[in-house]
Legacy VTK file of the C-alpha trace (Angstrom):
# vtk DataFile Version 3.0
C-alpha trace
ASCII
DATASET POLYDATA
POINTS 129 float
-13.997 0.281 -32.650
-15.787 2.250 -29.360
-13.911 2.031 -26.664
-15.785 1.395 -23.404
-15.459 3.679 -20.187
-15.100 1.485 -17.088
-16.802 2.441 -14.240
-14.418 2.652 -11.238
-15.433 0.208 -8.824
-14.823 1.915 -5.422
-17.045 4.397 -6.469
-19.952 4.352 -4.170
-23.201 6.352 -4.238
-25.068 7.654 -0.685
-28.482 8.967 -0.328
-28.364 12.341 1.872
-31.313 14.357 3.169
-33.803 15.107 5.990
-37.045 15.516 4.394
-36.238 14.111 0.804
-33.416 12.157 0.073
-31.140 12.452 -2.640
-28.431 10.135 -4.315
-24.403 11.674 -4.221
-21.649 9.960 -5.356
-18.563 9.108 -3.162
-15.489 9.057 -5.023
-11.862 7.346 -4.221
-8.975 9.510 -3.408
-5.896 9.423 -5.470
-2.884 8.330 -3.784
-1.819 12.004 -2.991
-5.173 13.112 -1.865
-5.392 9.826 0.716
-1.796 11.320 2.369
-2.469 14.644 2.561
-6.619 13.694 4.115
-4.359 11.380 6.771
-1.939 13.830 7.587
-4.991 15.898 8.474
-6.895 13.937 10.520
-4.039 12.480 12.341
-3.509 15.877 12.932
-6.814 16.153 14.103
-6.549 13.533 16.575
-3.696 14.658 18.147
-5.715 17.837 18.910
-8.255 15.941 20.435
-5.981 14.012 23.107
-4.390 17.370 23.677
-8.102 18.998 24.119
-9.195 16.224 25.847
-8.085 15.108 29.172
-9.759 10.965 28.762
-9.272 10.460 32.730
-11.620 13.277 33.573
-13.509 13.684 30.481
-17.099 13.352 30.933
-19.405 12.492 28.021
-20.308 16.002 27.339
-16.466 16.976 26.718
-16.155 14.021 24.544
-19.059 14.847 22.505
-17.838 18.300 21.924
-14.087 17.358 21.089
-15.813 14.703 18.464
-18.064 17.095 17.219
-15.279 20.118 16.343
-13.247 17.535 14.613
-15.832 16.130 12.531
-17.164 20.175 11.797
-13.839 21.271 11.447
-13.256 18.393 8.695
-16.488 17.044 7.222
-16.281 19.604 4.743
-12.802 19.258 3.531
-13.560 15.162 3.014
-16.624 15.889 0.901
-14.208 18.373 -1.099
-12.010 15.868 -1.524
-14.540 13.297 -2.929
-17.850 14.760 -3.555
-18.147 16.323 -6.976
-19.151 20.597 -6.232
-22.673 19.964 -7.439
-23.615 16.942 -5.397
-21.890 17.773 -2.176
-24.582 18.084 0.763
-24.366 20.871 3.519
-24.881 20.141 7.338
-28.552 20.906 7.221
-29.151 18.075 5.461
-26.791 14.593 6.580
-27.651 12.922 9.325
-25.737 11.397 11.583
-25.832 8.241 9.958
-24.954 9.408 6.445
-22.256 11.390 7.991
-20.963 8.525 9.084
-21.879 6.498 6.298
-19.610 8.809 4.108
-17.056 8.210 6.464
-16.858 4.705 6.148
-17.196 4.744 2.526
-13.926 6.936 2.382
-11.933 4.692 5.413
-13.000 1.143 3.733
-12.105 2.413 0.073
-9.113 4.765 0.941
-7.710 3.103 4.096
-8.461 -0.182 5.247
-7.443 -2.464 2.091
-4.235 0.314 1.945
-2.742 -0.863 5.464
-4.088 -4.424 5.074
-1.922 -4.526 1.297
0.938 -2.668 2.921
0.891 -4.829 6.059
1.108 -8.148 4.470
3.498 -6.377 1.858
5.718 -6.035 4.620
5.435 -9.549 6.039
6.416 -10.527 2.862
9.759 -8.514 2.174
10.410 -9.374 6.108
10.247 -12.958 4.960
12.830 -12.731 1.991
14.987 -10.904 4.067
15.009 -13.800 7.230
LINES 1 130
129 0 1 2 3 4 5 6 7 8 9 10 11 12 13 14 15 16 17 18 19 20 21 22 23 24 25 26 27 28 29 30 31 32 33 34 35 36 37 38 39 40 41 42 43 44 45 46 47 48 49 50 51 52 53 54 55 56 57 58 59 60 61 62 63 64 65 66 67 68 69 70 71 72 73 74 75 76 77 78 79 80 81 82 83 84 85 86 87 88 89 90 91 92 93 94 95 96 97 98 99 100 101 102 103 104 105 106 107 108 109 110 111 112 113 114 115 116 117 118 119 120 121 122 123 124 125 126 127 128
């Protein structure tokens, strides 16, 4: 009897490119991976309140504390769930896709994680009352 592969569900294919686009996939992080991405990035944003003084930025500063952190970590995302072959370079995402990417990898990795854990919580918190 064959045994069939599943395909994972979260996994989510992007088009990327300037001129011609072409189709990458967008993987899910394992639990480890999603920990050690969100101890970065917190990281990240503490960095940018410390670089970034909000009552006198002006846009210009803002855009340029956004735009280090997203440099400075773009490429370790896509490491994290873009297979070697597929994963783009700078010169060719957009701003969209970049975001796109990014909201493939906070909706999948994220945002059902701290909704679960949230109402997880509720729910001990009730047992407990």
């Amino acid at each position: 009897m064959s045994e069939k592969k599943k395909l994972h569900p979260e996994i989510k294919v992007v088009d990327v490119g300037i001129r011609e686009l072409r189709s990458i996939t967008v993987y899910p992080l394992s639990a480890k991976d999603q920990f050690t991405l969100l101890n970065r990035l917190m990281t990240a944003i503490e960095e940018i309140n410390a670089d970034l003084n909000v009552e006198n930025a002006t846009n210009a500063d803002a855009l340029a504390v956004i735009q280090k952190c997203i440099f400075e970590n773009l490429n370790v995302i896509l490491e994290y769930v873009v297979d070697e072959s597929e994963r783009p370079d700078f010169d060719e995402l957009t701003n969209n896709q970049i975001y796109e990417i990014a909201n493939i990898v906070f909706e999948v990795n994220y945002e059902k994680a701290a909704k679960n854990f949230k109402d997880l919580v509720t729910r001990a918190q009730g047992l407990l009352s």
